[in-house]
Backbone bond lengths (Angstrom), bond angles and torsions (degrees), N, CA, C in turn:
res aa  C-N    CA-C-N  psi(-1)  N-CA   C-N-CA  omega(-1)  CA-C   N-CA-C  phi
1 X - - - 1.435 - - 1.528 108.22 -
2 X 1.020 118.10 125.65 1.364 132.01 176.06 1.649 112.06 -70.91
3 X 1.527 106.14 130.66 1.496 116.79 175.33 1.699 103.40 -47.65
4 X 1.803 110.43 -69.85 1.579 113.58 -171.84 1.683 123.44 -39.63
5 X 1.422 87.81 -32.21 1.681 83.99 179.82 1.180 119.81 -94.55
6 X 1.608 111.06 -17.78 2.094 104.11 -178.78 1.821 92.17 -70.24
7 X 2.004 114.39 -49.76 1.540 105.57 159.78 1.362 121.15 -18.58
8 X 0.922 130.01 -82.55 1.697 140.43 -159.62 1.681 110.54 -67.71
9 X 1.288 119.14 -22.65 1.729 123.60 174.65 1.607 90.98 -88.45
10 X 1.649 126.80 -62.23 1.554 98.88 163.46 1.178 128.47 -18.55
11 X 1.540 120.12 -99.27 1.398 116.96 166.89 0.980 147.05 -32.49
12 X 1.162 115.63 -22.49 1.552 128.83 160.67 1.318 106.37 -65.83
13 X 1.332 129.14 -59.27 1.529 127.97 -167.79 1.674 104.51 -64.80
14 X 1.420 112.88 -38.50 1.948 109.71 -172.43 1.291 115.04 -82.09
15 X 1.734 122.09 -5.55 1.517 135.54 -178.97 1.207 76.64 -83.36
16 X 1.562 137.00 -73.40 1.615 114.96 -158.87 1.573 120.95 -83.43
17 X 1.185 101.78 4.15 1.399 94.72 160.19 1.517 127.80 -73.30
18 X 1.501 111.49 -30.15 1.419 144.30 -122.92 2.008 82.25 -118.13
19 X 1.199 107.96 -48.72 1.653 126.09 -169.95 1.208 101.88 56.73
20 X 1.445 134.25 -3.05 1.402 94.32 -177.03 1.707 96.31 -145.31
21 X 1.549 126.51 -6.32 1.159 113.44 170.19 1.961 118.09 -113.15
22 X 1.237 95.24 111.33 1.527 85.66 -171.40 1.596 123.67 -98.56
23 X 1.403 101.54 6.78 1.264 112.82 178.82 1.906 110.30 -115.49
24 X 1.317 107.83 123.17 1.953 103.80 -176.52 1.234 97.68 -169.31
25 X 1.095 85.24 149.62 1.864 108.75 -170.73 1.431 98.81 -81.08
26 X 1.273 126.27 147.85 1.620 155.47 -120.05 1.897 95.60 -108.26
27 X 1.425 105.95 -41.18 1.199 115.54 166.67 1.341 131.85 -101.95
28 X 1.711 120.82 20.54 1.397 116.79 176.00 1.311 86.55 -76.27
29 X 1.183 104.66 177.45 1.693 132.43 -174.20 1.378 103.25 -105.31
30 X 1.611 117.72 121.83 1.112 148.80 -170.86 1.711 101.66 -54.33
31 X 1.190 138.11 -46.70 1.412 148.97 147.86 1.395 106.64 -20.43
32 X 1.567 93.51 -71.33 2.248 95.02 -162.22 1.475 105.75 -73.36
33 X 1.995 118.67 8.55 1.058 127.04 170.41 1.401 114.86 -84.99
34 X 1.327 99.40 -18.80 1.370 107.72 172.20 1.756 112.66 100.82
35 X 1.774 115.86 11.08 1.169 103.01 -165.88 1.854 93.89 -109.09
36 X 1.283 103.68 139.31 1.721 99.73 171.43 1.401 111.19 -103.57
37 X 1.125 104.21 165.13 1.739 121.70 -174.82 1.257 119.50 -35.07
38 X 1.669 128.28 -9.60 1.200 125.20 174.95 1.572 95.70 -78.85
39 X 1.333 109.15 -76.05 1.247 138.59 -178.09 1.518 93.53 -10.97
40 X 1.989 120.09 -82.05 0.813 111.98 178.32 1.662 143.48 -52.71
41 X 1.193 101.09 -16.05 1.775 121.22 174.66 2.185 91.43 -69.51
42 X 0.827 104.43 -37.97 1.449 107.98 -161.28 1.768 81.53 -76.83
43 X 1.275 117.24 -84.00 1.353 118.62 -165.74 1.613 117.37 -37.94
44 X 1.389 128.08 -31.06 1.271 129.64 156.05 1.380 121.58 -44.29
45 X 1.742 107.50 -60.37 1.623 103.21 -175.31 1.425 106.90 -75.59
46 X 1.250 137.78 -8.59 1.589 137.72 -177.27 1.965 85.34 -75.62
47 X 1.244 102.88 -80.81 1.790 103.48 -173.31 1.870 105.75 -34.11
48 X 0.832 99.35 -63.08 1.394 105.20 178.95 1.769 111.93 -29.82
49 X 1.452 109.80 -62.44 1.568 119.98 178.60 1.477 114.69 -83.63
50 X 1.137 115.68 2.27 1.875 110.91 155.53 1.303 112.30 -104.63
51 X 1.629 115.26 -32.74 1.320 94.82 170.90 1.341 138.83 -101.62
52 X 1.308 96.97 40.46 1.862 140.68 179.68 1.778 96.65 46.90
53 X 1.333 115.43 57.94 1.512 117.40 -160.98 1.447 93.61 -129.25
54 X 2.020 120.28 138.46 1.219 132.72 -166.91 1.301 87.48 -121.97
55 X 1.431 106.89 132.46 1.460 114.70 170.94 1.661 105.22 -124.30
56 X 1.424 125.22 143.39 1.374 128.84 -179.05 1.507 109.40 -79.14
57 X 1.506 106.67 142.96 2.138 85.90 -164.51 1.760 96.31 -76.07
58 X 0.969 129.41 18.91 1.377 103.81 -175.61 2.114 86.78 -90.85
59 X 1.128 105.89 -32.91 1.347 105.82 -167.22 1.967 111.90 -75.48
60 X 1.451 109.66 -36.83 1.477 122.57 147.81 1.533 113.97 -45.63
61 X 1.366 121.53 -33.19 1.285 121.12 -177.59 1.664 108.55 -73.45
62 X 1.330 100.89 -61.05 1.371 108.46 -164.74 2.034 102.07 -65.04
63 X 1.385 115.39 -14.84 1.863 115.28 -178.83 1.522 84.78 -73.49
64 X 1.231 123.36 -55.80 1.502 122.41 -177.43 1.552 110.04 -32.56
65 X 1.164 120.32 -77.72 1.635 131.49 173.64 1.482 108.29 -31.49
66 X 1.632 112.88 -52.73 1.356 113.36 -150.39 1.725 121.00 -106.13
67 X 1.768 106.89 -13.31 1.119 111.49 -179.02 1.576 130.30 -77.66
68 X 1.050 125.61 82.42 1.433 131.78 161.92 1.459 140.93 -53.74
69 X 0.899 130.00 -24.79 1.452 158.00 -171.32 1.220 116.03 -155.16
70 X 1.538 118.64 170.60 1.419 140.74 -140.42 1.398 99.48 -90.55
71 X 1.878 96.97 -48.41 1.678 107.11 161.55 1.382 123.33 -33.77
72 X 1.204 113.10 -71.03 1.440 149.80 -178.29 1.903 84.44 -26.83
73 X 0.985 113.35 -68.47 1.605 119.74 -170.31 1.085 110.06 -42.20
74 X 1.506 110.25 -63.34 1.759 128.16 -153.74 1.483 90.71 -73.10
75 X 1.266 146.73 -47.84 1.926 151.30 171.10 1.816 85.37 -36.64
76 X 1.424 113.84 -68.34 1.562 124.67 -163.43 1.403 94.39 -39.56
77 X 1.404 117.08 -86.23 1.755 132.75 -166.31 1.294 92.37 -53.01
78 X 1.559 153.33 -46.20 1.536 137.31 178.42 1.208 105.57 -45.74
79 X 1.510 110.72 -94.01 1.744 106.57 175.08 1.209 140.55 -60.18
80 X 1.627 121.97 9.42 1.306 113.22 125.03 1.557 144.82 -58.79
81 X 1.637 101.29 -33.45 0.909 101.68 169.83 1.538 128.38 -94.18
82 X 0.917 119.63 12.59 1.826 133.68 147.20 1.336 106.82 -55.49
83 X 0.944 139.63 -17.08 1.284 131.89 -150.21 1.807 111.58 -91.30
């Protein structure tokens, strides 16, 4: 799985969450983006089902706890998808 593209399905999914900012740096914090823990629980399983990627919920659990940034995601969906 390619870094550029799990990047670009990130951003793609938090521009339409976001509706109105489609440009953000990789490491702002998903919060001062304005998205809360639903949001992000949602944006996980959306990435997850486009990028035909199975994550175990204990490991969905712990991105929940630990994801801060946009980065934070795209690391998540990589080494999930090593798996």
């Amino acid at each position: 799985m390619k870094r550029a593209a799990v990047r670009a399905a990130v951003h793609r999914f938090i521009s339409r969450l976001l509706e109105s900012q489609d440009d953000f740096d990789d490491n702002v914090s998903l919060a001062q983006l304005g998205l809360d823990k639903q949001e992000i629980e949602e944006l996980i399983f959306h990435l997850e089902d486009e990028l035909g990627l199975t994550a175990f919920t204990a490991e969905e659990d712990k991105m929940l706890k630990t994801a801060r940034t946009a980065n934070d995601l795209s690391r998540f969906l990589i080494e999930i998808g090593r798996h």
